[in-house]
N, C-alpha and C positions, 0 to 999 in steps of 0.2 A: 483077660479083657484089658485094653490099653486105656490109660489114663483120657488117651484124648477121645475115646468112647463116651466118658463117662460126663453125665447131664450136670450143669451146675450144681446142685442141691447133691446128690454125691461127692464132689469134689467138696462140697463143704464137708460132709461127714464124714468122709475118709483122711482128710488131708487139713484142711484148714483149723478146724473145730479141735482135734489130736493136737496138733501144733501149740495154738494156744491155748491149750490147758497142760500141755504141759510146760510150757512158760511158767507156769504160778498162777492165771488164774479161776476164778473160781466162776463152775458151770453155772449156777443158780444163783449167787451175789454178783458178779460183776460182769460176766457174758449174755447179754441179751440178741436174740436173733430175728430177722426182718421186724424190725421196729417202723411200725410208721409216723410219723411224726406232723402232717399236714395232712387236710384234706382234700388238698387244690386247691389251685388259684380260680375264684368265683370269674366266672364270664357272661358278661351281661352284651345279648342282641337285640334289641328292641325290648321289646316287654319278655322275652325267652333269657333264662339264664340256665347254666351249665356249670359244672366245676372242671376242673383240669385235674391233671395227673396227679395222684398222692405221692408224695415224698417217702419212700421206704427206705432203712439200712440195712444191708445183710448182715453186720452185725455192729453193735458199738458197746465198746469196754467202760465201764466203772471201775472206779477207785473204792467209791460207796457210792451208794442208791442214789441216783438224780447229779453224782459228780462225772461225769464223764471224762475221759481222755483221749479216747481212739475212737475212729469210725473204721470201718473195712469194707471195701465194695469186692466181693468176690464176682470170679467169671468162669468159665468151661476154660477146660485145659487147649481149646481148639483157640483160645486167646492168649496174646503175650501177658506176661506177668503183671503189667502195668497199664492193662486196656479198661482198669475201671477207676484207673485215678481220676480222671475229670469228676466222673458223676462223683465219686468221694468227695473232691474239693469241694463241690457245690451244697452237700450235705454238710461238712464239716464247719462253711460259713455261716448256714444257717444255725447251727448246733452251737456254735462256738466252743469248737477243739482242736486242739492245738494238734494232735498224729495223727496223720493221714497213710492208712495202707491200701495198697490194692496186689490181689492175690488168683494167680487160676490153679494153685493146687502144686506149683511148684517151688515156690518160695513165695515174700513180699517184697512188693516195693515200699518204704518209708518215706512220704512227704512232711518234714518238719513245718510248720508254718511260725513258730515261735521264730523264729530268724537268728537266732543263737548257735543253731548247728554248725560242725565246720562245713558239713553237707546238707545240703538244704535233701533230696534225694539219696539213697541209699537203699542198696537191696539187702534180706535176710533170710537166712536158708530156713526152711523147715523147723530146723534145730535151735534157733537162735533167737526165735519171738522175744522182744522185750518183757521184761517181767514185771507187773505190776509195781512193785516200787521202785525202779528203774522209771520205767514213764512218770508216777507221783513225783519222784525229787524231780526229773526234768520238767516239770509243769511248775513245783514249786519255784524252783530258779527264776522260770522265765515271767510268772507272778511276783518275782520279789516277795516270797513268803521264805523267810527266812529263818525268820526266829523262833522260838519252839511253843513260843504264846501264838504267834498267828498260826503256826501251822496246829496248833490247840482248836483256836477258834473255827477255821476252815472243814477241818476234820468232822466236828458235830455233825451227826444225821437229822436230815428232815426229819420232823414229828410225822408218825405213822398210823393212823386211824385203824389203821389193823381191817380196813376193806378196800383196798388196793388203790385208795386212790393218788395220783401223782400227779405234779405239775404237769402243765404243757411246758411246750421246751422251752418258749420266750420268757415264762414264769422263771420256772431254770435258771436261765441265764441272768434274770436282775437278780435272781436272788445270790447266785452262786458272785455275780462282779460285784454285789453290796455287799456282802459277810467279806469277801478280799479284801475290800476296798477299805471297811471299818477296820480289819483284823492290821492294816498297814496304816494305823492311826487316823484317817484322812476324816474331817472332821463334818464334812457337806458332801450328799449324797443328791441330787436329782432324779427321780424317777419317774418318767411320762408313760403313761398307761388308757388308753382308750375307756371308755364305758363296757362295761360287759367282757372285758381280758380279765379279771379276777385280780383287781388290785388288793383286795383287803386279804384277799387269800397268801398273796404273795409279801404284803405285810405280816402278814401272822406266821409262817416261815422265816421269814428274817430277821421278828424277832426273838421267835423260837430258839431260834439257833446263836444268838446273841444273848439271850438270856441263861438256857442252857450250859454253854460255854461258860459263863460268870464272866463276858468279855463287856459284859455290860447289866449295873448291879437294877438300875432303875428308868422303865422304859417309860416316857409317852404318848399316848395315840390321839389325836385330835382328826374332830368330824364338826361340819356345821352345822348338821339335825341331831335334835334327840334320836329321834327314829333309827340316825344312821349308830348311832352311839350302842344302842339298845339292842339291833341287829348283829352289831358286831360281840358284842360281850355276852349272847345268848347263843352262837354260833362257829363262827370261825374262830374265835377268840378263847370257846366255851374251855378248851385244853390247861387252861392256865386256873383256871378252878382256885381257891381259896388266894394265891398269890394276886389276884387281878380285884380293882375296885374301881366306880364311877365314879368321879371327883363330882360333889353337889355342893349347892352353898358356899362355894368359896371356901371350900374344909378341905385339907389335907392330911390326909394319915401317915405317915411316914413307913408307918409297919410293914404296908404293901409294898410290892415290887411294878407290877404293869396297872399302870393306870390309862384310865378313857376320860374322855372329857371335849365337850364343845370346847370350838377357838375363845368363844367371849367370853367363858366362864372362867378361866385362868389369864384375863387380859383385861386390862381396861381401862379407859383417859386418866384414872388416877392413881400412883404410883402405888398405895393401897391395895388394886385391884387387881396390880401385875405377879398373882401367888405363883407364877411359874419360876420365880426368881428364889422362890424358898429350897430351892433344887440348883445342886450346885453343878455346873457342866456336865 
């Protein structure tokens, strides 16, 4: 049977899938396969709404869980090597990942987007898939993670609830540019987030992962309800267990590590009142 017989989904299995494992990596940690990642764009006609097309990858590599590097749009061998880079690139924007491949079973093409390469494009034979720490240092570079604390810090895995749950990809993405962005000293972070995207969630990863790392000894969380206070520290927060307390009373414990606490409670017209200053940078 000739290659150019064979249905996409074979060419991944015979050709693609062989390839990169044996690059280095790894089938069940870092190779995951049609990932979808949207569920369409909502379309609104009069009072009639619809979704649009899901965003799927055929495949996209981890370094570790939730860190991604690669996307891959595979095609039938009755396509040239480089007939799914588009749909790659439009994936890879939304994903934010730096190597873009596209493959019909006979080799890949390589689209660098880091702008570092001497070639932004480049083909790779079968035999030559980059290998997981090859891509990592080339991601590290071009993040300016250089030193062996940041690449410390970056490196920590998401907290695991041990029932599959994962960010969605935008989560992803603040949390993966905020652990960089801290891991590279910067000392102000911004993060806009809608109602209903899961900001506290994607707070409670970041500082998972900052705490974790010891790239940061003592965190805190501020909310303008009790309620919201209460929710969080009974819930997405619940992981920090004995380490975590509510600052009441204008009291501070020193002994803990994650604290909660309303804005006014650690603020106030008189210098007295401003206990967040008992905490030094």
């Amino acid at each position: 049977m000739s290659k150019k017989s064979l249905s996409e989904s074979d060419v991944c299995a015979k050709y693609i899938t062989p390839a990169i494992i044996e690059a280095g990596w790894d089938e069940a940690l870092q190779i995951r396969r049609e990932v979808s990642f949207t569920k369409g764009r909502i379309i609104v006609r009069g009072k009639l709404h619809t979704r649009g097309e899901q965003k799927r990858a055929d495949y996209i590599l981890y370094y570790k869980a939730n860190i991604p590097l690669a996307v891959i749009e595979a095609k039938d061998n009755k396509h040239s090597v480089g007939s799914g880079m588009q749909q790659a690139l439009n994936y890879a924007e939304t994903l934010d990942i730096p190597f873009v491949f596209s493959s019909n079973g006979d080799g890949f093409l390589c689209h660098d987007r880091t702008g570092l390469a001497a070639l932004t494009e480049q083909e790779y034979s079968l035999t030559n898939f980059p290998s997981p720490t090859e891509l990592w240092q080339r991601y590290c570079h071009y993040k300016g993670l250089e030193t062996a604390d940041a690449k410390h810090t970056v490196e920590m895995p998401y907290y695991d609830d041990g029932m599959g749950r994962a960010p969605r990809y935008y989560q992803a993405n603040a949390i993966n540019n905020t652990i960089e962005a801290v891991a590279k000293a910067q000392q102000r972070i911004l993060l806009v987030m809608a109602t209903g995207t899961g900001k506290t969630y994607t707070a409670f990863q970041i500082i998972w992962r900052l705490w974790k790392s010891g790239t940061k000894k003592r965190i805190l969380f501020l909310a303008d309800r009790n309620i919201l206070v209460d929710q969080t520290k009974n819930n997405d927060f619940k992981p920090f267990g004995a380490a975590m307390t509510k600052i009441s009373k204008r009291q501070i414990d020193k002994s803990y590590e994650i604290y909660l606490s309303l804005y006014q409670a650690v603020t106030g017209t008189e210098e007295t009142q401003n206990i967040y200053k008992q905490f030094s940078p």
